[in-house]
C-alpha positions in Angstrom: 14.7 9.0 11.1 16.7 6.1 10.2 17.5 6.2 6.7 16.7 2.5 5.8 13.0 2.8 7.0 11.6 4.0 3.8 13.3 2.0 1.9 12.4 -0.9 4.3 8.6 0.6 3.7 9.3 0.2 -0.5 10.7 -3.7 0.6 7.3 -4.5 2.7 5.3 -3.1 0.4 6.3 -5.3 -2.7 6.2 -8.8 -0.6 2.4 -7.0 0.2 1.5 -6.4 -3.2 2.8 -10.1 -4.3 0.9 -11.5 -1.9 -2.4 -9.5 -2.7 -1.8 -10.3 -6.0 -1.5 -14.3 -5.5 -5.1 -13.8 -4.2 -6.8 -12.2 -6.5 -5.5 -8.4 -6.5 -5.4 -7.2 -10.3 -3.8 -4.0 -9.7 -1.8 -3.1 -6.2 -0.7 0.6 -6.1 1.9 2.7 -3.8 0.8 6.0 -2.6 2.2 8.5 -0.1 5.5 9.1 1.5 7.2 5.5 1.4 6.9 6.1 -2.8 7.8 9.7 -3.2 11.2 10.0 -2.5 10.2 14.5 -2.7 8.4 13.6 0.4 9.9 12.7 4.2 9.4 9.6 5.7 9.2 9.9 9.1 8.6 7.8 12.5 4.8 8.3 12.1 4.5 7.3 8.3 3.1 4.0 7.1 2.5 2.3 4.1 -0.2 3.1 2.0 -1.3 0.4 -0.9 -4.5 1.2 -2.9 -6.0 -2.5 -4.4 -8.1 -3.2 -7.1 -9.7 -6.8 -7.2 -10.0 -8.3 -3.9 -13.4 -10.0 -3.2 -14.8 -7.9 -0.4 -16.0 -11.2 1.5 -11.9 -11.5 2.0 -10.9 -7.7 2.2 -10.2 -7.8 5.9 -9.1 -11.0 6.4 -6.7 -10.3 3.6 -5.5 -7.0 4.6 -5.3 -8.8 8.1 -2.9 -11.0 6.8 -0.7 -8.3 4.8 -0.3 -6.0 8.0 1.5 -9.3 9.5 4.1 -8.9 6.8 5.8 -5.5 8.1 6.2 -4.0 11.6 5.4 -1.0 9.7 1.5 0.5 10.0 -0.3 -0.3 7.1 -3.4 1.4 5.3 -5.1 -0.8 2.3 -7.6 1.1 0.4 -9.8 -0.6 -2.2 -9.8 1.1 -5.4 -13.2 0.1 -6.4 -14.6 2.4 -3.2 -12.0 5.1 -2.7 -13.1 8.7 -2.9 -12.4 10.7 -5.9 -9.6 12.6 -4.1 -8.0 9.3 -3.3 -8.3 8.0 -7.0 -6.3 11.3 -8.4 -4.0 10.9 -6.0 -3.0 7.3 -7.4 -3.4 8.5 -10.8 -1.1 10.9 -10.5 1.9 10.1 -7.5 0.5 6.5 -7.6 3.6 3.7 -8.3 2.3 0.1 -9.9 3.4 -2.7 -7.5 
């Protein structure tokens, strides 16, 4: 794995996060191996961002738009909807974007 992938993971993920924020996102959250520098990130890993705030009338077309910002693969989980597994795992390895 090319070393410069994660952190070009960490890079994509911040431009994502600003841009979720400057339409509408109140809280955008890293979780998973791009944010946990204990964990590998390999040729199969993406980005995972957990968002709270998006109107769900623009969710996809939003998280549409956000994938075209990285040639990485790119999971965006609402907050507001994610299981209660999903919510302790951004409580506790979560990173605030």
């Amino acid at each position: 794995m090319p070393p410069g992938r994660s952190k070009r993971a960490r890079s994509d993920a911040e431009r994502i996060a600003a841009f979720l924020k400057r339409h509408g996102a109140r809280r955008v959250v890293g979780i998973g191996s791009a944010f946990d520098p204990a964990r590998r990130f390999t040729w199969r890993s993406d980005i995972d961002i957990a968002v709270a705030g998006l109107r769900a009338d623009r969710f996809f077309e939003l998280s549409a738009r956000a994938a075209d910002l990285t040639e990485l693969p790119l999971d965006i989980i609402p907050i507001e909807s994610a299981t209660e597994r999903m919510r302790r795992a951004i409580t506790e390895e979560g990173v605030d974007l």
